[in-house]
Wavefront OBJ file of the C-alpha trace (Angstrom):
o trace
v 79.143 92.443 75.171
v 80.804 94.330 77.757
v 84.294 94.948 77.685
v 85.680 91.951 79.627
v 88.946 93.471 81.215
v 86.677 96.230 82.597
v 84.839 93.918 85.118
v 85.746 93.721 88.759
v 86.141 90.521 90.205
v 83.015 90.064 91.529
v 81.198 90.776 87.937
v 83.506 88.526 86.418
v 83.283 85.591 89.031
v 79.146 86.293 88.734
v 79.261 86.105 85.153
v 81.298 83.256 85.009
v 78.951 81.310 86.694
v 76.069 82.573 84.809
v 77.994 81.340 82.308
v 77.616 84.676 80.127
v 81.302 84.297 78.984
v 83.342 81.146 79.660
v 86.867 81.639 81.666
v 88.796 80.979 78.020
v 86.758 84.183 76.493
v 87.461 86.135 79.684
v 91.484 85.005 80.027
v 92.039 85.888 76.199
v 90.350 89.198 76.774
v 93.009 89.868 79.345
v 95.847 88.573 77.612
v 95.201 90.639 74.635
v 95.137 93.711 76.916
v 98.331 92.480 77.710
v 99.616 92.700 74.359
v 97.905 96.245 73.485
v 100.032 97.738 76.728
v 103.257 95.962 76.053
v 104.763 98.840 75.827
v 104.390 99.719 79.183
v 106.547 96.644 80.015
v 104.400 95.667 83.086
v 104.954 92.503 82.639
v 108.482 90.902 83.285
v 107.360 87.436 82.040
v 104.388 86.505 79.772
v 102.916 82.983 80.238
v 99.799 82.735 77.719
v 99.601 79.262 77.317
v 99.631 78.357 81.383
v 96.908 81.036 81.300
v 94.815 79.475 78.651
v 95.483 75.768 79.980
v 94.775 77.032 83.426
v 91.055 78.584 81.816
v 90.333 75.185 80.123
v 90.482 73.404 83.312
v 88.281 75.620 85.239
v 85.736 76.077 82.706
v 85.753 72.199 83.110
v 85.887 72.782 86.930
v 82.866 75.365 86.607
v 80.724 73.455 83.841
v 80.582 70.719 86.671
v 79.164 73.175 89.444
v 82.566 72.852 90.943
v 85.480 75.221 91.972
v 86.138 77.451 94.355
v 85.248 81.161 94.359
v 88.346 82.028 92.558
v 87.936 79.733 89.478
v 88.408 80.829 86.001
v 89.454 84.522 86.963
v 92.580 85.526 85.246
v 95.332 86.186 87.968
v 99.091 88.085 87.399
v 101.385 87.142 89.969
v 104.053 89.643 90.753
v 107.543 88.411 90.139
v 108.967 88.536 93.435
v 106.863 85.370 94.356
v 107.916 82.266 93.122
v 106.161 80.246 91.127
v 107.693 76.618 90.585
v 109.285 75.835 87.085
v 108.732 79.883 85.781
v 111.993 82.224 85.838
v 111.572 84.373 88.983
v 113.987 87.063 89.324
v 112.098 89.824 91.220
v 113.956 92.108 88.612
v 117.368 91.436 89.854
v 120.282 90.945 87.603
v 121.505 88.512 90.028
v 118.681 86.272 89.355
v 117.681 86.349 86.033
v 118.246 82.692 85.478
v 116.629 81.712 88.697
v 113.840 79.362 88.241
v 112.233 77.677 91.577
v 111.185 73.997 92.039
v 108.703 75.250 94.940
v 105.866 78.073 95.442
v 105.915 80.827 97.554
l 1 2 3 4 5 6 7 8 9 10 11 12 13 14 15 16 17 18 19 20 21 22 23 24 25 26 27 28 29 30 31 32 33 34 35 36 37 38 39 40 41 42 43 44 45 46 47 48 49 50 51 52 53 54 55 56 57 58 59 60 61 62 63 64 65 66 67 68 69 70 71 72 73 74 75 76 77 78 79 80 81 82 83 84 85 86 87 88 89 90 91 92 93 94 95 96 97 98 99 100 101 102 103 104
C-alpha cells in the first residue's frame, strides 16, 4: 500500500471513494505521523480521538454515497482559529486557558 500521509488531497479524496482505504485507516496514518514528528512540536494541541470519531462518521457518511468533497480527509486546524469546546490560545501566554463556546 502506498504510504498514506504521502497522498495529496485529491489522491486521498479519490481513494476514499474508491474505497481503497477507509477514512479511519487514512486518519490513523496521519496521526501516527504525528507522533513520529513530535519532536518538532508542530502541534500545540493533539485531539486523536475527535479525529478518529470525526473518521467513523464519514466513513458512515461515504459508505452511504454521501458527503461532501471534503469527507473523511484528515484536517489540522491552526490554533489561532477557534474551535468551540478545544483550548485555543494562538500561542499566547495570555490565553492558555482560553477555550471558545463558538467557531471561527
Amino acid at each position: 500500500m502506498t504510504d498514506l500521509t504521502s497522498l495529496t488531497l485529491a489522491q486521498a479524496r479519490d481513494a476514499l471513494r474508491a474505497r481503497d482505504f477507509s477514512a479511519t485507516e487514512l486518519t490513523n496514518e496521519h496521526l501516527g505521523g504525528i507522533e513520529g514528528a513530535r519532536a518538532l512540536n508542530a502541534f500545540v494541541l493533539e485531539t486523536p480521538e475527535r479525529a478518529r470519531e470525526a473518521a467513523r462518521a464519514a466513513d458512515a457518511r461515504l459508505a452511504k454515497g454521501e458527503g461532501g468533497p471534503l469527507a473523511g480527509l484528515p484536517l489540522a486546524v491552526k490554533d489561532l482559529f477557534c474551535t468551540a469546546g478545544l483550548r485555543t490560545t494562538a500561542c499566547s501566554p495570555m490565553l492558555e486557558k482560553f477555550v471558545p463556546a463558538y467557531e471561527s
